[in-house]
C-alpha positions, 0 to 999 in steps of 0.5 A, a space after each residue: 874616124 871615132 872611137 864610140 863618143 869619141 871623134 879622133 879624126 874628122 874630114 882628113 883629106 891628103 895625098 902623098 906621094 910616091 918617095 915623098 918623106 912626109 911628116 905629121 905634127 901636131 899635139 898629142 891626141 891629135 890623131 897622128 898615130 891613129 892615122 898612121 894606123 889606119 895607113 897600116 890597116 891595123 885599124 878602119 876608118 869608120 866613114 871614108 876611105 883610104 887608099 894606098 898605091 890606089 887600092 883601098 886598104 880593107 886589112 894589114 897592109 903588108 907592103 909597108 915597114 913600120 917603126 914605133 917609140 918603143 923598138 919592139 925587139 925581141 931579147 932572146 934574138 941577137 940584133 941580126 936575127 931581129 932584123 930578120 924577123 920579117 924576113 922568116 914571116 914572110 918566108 922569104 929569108 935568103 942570102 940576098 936578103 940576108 946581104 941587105 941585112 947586113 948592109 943596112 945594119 952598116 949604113 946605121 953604124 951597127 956593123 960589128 954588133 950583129 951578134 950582140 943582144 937588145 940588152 947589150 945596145 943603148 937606146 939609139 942603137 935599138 932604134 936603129 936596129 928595128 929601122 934595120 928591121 923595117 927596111 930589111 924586105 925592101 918593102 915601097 912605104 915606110 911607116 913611123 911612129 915617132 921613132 925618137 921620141 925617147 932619145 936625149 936631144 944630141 941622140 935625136 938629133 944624129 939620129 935625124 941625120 942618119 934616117 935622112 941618110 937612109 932615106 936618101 939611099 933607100 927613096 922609100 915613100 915615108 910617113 913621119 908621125 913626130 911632136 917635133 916641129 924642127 925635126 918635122 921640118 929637118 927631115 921632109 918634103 911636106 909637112 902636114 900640121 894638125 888640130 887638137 882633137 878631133 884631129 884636122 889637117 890646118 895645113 901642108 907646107 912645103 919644105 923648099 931647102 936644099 938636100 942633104 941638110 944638116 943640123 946647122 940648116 936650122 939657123 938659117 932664115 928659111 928655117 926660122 921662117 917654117 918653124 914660125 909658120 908651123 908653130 902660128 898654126 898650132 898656137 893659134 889653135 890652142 894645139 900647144 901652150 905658150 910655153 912650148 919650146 
């Protein structure tokens, strides 16, 4: 994939399974978000191709929930009219639809604030919100584009928690876009690490830990152990400098 002079991607070969939570890390300008967005059809690839459920994708995907950094709701809508968004795109609002809605809003702890506003929540309940908005068609493939890169670390890291339990109720197939190593490792099945720009896979690994893992999962050795092997592979290819965390 290039951008004029520019190669942002180059000779990116993987697959990933369906229910699988996947995850990419790498540095910033890697490329991970760009391949998130050729996943979505909101770019092309300018050589190869790229296929989802076996067909490739030439447009905007439409079977796919997408989340950003930034939650992208809209303030003049209450946080159930947000989350049903989709829903009235699609034309296909209802009340079995409207029922999930509510559901999912419960099962992220926002049962009780349907009606208040974006102004009216913190940051994490904004994130939550627009999971809730991703997830409301029931759609096969969830996208996400570093979700809590803007939350403070105790937020970040019970919002963890809580996406694994969503997944593990919901068993959507998830592509994790992250710069977080531990969360990356936290969270998934497979991790994919990758280059600096122009952005290659270095390698996937799996992640072979018990579910449902909680934070204290992170001091045991087997963790250790991937985060050691994630961090030697963008170390040693001058992904991060020596004085990341």
């Amino acid at each position: 994939m290039d951008f004029g002079a520019t190669l942002a991607l180059d000779h990116v070969d993987l697959t990933i399974a369906e229910h699988e939570f996947f995850t990419i890390v790498g540095p910033s300008g890697c490329g991970k978000s760009t391949l998130l967005l050729l996943t979505a059809g909101l770019l092309h690839p300018s050589a190869g191709t790229l296929l989802v459920d076996g067909q490739a994708v030439r447009g905007a995907y439409t079977n796919a929930g997408i989340t950003f950094q930034n939650h992208n709701l809209l303030e003049w809508r209450s946080v159930l009219r947000n989350v049903l968004l989709p829903l009235e795109i699609r034309r296909t609002e209802n009340a079995h639809f409207l029922a999930r809605a509510k559901q999912l809003l419960e099962l992220v702890g926002l049962a009780g604030f349907e009606d208040h506003y974006p102004h009216q929540l913190s940051g994490g309940m904004r994130q939550r919100a627009a999971l809730c908005r991703a997830l409301v068609c029931d759609l096969p493939l969830l996208l996400m584009d570093e979700p809590f890169e803007a939350l403070d670390a105790l937020s970040r890291e019970e919002h963890q928690l809580m996406l694994q339990e969503v997944w593990l109720r919901e068993r959507k197939t998830v592509l994790l876009i992250t710069h977080d190593v531990r969360e990356a490792i936290l969270l998934s099945d497979r991790v994919a690490v990758m280059s600096p720009r122009p952005g290659r896979i270095l390698d996937i690994i799996d992640i072979d830990l018990p579910r449902p893992r909680g934070q204290d999962v992170s001091e045991t050795p087997a963790f250790i152990d991937y985060v050691r092997r994630i961090r030697a592979l963008l170390f040693a290819r001058g992904a991060v400098r020596s004085s990341a965390p």
